[in-house]
C-alpha positions in Angstrom: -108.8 -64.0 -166.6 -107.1 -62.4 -163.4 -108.9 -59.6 -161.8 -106.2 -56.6 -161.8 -106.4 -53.2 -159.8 -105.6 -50.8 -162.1 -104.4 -48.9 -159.4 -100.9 -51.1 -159.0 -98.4 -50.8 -161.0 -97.6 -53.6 -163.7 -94.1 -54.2 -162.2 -95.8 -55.5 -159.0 -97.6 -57.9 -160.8 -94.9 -59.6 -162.6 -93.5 -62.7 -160.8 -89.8 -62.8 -159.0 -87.2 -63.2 -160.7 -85.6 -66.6 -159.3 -81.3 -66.2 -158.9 -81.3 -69.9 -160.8 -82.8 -68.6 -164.2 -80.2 -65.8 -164.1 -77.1 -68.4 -162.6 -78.2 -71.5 -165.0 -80.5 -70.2 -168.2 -78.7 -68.2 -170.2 -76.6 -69.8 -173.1 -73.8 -67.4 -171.9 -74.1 -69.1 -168.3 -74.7 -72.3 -169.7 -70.8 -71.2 -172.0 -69.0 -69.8 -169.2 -70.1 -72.8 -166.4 -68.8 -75.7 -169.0 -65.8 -73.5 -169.9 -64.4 -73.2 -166.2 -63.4 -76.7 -165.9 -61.7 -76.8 -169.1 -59.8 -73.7 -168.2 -59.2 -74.9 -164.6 -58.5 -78.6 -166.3 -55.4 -77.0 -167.8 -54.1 -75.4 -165.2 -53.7 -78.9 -163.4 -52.6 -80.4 -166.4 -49.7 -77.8 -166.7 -47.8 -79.1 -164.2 -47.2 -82.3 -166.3 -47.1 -80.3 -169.9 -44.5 -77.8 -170.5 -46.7 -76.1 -173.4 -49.5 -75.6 -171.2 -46.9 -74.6 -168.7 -45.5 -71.8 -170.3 -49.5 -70.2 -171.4 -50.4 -70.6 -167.7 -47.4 -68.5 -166.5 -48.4 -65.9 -169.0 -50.5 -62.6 -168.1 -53.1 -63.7 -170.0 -53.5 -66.4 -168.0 -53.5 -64.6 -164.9 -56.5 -62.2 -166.6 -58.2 -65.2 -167.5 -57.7 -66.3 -163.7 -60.1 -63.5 -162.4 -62.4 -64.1 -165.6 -62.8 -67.8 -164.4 -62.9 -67.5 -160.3 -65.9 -69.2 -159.9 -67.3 -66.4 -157.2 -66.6 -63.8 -160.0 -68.8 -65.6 -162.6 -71.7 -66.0 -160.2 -71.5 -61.9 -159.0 -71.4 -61.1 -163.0 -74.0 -63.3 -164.4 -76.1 -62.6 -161.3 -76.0 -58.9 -162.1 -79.2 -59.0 -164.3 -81.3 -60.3 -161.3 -80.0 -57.7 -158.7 -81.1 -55.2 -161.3 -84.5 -57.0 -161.9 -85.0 -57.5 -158.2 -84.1 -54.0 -157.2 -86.2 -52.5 -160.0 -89.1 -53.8 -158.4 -88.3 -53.1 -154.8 -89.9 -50.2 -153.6 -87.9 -47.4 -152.0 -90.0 -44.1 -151.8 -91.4 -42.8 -148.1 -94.8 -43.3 -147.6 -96.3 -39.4 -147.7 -96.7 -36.7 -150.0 -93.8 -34.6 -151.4 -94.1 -32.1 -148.6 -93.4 -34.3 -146.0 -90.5 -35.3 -147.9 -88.9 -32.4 -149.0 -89.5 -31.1 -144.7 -87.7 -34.2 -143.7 -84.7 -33.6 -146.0 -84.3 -30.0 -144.9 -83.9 -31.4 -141.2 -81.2 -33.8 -142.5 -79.5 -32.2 -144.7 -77.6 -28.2 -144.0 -77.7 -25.3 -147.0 -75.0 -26.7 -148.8 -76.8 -30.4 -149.2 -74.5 -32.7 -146.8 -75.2 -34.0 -143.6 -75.9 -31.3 -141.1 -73.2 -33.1 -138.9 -70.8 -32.6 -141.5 -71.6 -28.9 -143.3 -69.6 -26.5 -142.7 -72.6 -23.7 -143.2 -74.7 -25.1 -140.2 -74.2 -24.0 -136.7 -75.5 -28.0 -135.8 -72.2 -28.7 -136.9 -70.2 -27.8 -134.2 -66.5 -27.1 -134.8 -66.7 -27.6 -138.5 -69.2 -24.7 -138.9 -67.8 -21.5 -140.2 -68.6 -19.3 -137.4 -67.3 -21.9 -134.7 -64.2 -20.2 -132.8 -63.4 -24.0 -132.4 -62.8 -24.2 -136.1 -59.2 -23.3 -137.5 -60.8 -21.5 -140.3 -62.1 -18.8 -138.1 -60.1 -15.5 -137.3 -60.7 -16.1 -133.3 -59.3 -19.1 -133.5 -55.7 -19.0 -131.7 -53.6 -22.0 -131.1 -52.3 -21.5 -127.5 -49.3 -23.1 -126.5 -47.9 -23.5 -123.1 -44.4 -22.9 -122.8 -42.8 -25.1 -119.9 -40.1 -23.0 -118.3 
């Protein structure tokens, strides 16, 4: 029997999930992979067959074109081991809440966007409010040089 610290959590102790056992395992995967050629198979054999012609000129064939894309099928039935792998990544910062909560009031202004971006904080420049730069403020005159 393993020795386990109680003080990690069980997620870290469970193995990786391995991209082949979520690509190739699945009777779904193992359905989808052995239907492409078929599909694919058709679409080459429509140039010779005018019934297969007609199906392959169809929208539903041309829905069933995205549904078959190779790249497609590996993104979608690769979805569950993105989701397992990110599940057990670990994204906190190292610290106590404190420390978080201080560093998100120096990144984010009062009303919860960037500080570069909010309109309430002078850091802001001449998006903030009270900026005679901004066109929002009643200072703010567009001067225009007449050429005489």
């Amino acid at each position: 029997m393993q020795n386990v610290d109680p003080s990690k959590p069980f997620i870290a102790l469970q193995p990786s999930p391995k991209l082949g056992e979520w690509l190739w395992r699945p009777m779904r995967a193992k359905l989808w992979w052995m239907a492409m050629p078929f599909y694919w198979g058709g679409m080459l054999a429509s140039l010779r067959i005018e019934a297969l012609s007609t199906f392959y000129h169809s929208a539903v064939a041309g829905i069933a074109n995205v549904f078959f894309f190779p790249p497609l099928v590996a993104l979608i039935l690769s979805y569950g081991f993105f989701k397992a792998r990110l599940a057990k990544a670990e994204f906190g910062l190292d610290g106590d809440a404190e420390e978080i909560l201080g560093m998100r009031g120096k990144r984010y202004g009062p009303s919860g966007t960037l500080r570069e971006f909010d309109p309430h904080d002078p850091v802001s420049g001449s998006n903030w409010i009270g900026s005679p730069l901004n066109p929002s403020h009643p200072f703010y005159v567009i001067r225009h040089r007449h050429s005489s």
